[in-house]
VMD Tcl script that draws the C-alpha trace (Angstrom):
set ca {
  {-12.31 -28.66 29.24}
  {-12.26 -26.41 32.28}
  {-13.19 -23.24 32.21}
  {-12.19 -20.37 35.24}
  {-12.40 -16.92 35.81}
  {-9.05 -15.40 35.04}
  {-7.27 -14.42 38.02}
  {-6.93 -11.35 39.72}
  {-6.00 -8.62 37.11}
  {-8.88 -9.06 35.64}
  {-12.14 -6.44 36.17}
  {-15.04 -8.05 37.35}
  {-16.96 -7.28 34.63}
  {-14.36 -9.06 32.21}
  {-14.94 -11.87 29.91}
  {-11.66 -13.17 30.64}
  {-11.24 -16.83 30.30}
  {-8.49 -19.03 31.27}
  {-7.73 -22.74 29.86}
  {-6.64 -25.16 32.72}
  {-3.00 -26.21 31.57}
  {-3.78 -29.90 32.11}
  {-7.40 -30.21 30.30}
  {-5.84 -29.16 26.67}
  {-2.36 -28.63 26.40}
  {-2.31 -27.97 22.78}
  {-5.06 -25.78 23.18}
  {-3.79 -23.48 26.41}
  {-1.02 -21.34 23.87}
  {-3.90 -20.40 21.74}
  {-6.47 -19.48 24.16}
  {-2.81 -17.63 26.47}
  {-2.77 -15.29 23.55}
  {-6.66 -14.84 23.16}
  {-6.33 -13.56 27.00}
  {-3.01 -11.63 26.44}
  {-4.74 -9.78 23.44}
  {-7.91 -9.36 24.92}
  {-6.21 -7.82 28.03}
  {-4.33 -5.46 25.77}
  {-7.71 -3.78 25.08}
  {-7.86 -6.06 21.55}
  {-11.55 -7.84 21.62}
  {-10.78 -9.05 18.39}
  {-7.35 -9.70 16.57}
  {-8.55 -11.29 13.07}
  {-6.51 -11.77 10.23}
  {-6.05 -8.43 8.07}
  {-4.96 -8.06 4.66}
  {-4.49 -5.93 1.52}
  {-6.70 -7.64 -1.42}
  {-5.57 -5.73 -5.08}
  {-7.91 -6.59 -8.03}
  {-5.93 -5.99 -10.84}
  {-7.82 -7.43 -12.97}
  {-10.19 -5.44 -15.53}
  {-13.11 -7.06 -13.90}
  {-15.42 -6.78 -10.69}
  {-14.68 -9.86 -8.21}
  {-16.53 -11.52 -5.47}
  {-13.62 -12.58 -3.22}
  {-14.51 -15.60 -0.74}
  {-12.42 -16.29 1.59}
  {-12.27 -19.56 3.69}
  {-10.92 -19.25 7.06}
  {-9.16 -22.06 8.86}
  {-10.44 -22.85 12.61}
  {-7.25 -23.36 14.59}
  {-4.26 -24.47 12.37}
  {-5.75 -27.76 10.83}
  {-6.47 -27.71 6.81}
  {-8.95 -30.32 7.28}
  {-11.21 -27.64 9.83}
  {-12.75 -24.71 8.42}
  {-14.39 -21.83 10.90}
  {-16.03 -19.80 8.63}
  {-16.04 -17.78 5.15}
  {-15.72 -13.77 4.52}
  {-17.22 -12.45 0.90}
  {-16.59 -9.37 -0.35}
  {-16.73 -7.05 -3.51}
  {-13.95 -6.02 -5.14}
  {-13.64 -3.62 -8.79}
  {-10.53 -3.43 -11.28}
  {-7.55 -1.76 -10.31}
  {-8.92 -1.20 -6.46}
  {-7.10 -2.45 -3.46}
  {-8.98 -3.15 -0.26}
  {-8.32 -3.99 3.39}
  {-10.23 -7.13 4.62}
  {-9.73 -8.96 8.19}
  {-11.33 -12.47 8.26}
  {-11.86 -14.98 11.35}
  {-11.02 -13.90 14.99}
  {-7.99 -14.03 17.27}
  {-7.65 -17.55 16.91}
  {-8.65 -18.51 13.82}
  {-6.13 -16.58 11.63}
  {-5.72 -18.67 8.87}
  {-6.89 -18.86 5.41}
  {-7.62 -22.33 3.78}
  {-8.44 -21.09 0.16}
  {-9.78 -18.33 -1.78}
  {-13.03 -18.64 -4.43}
  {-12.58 -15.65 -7.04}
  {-15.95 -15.40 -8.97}
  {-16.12 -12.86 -12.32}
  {-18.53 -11.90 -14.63}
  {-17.49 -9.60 -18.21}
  {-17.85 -9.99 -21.76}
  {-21.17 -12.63 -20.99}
  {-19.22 -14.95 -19.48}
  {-18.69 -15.82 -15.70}
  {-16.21 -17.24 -14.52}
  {-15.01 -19.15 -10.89}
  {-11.93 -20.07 -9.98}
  {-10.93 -21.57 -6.38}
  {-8.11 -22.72 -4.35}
  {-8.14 -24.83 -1.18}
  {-4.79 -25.82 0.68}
  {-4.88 -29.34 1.67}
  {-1.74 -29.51 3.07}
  {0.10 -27.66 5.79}
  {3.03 -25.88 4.64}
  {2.19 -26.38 1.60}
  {2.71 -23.72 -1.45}
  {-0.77 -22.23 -1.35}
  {-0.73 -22.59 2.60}
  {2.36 -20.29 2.77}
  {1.23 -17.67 -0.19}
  {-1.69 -17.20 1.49}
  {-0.53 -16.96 5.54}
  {2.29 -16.20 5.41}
  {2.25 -12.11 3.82}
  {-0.07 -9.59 3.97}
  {-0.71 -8.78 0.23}
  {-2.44 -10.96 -1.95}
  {-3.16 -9.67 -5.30}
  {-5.16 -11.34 -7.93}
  {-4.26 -10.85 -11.85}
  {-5.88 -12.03 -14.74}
  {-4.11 -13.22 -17.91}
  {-5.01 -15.69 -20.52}
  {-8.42 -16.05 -19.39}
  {-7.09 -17.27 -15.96}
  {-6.96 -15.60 -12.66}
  {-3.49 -16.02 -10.47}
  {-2.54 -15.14 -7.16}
  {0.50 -13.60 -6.07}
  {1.61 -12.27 -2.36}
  {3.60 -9.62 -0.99}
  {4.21 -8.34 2.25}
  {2.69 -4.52 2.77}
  {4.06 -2.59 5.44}
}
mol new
graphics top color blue
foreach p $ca { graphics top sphere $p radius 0.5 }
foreach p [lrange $ca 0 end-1] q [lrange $ca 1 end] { graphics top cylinder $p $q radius 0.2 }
display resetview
């Protein structure tokens, strides 16, 4: 792949990058709107979303973020803390690695602890779309099991 200076909006002290159309075609759209939000003043776009424990127990949340839009390719994880009943903003990845390929939900209460994890395997799948496709992902407990549901929060 080819890299260049972008052309001639951008400062010199940018960090502007352009993709050559012909090295990577599939790769040019997401690297066009890595420039287009980096010119907007956005360094960073990641993935953002409203976590709700509601649960009665503390939760370590990991995340696994998807590198481009591939299942199979993972770019990275994002842990975090979460207690019952609170609700929490959490952006994962970067501007082009948006994605989440699973969630790991890890408890500990009564002397037990407890892990439960899911991984999307498939594109488009049922997990895939719960968990890319809204905003809101809360995570209940009930019958000793934790589920996930979505929503979208405005």
């Amino acid at each position: 792949m080819a890299f260049r200076q972008a052309g001639r909006s951008a400062p010199a002290n940018s960090a502007l990058l352009a993709l050559d159309k012909a090295d990577e075609p599939h790769l040019f759209l997401q690297y066009r709107a890595q420039l287009h939000a980096i010119a907007e003043g956005g360094e960073s776009m990641a993935g953002r979303k409203l976590f709700t424990n509601q649960s009665p127990y503390a939760l370590l949340v990991t995340l696994t973020v998807r590198r481009n839009d591939d299942p199979r390719n993972a770019a990275g994880t994002k842990e975090f803390h979460i207690l019952p009943r609170q609700s929490q903003w959490q952006e994962y990845g970067d501007n082009i690695n948006i994605y989440l390929n699973g969630i790991t939900i890890a408890a500990q209460g009564e002397g037990v602890a407890a892990t439960q994890q899911h991984t999307v395997i498939v594109r488009g799948s049922a997990l895939d779309n719960e968990l890319n496709t809204r905003n809101g992902v809360d995570i209940g407990f009930d019958n000793d099991a934790y589920f996930l549901s979505t929503r979208q929060v405005n």
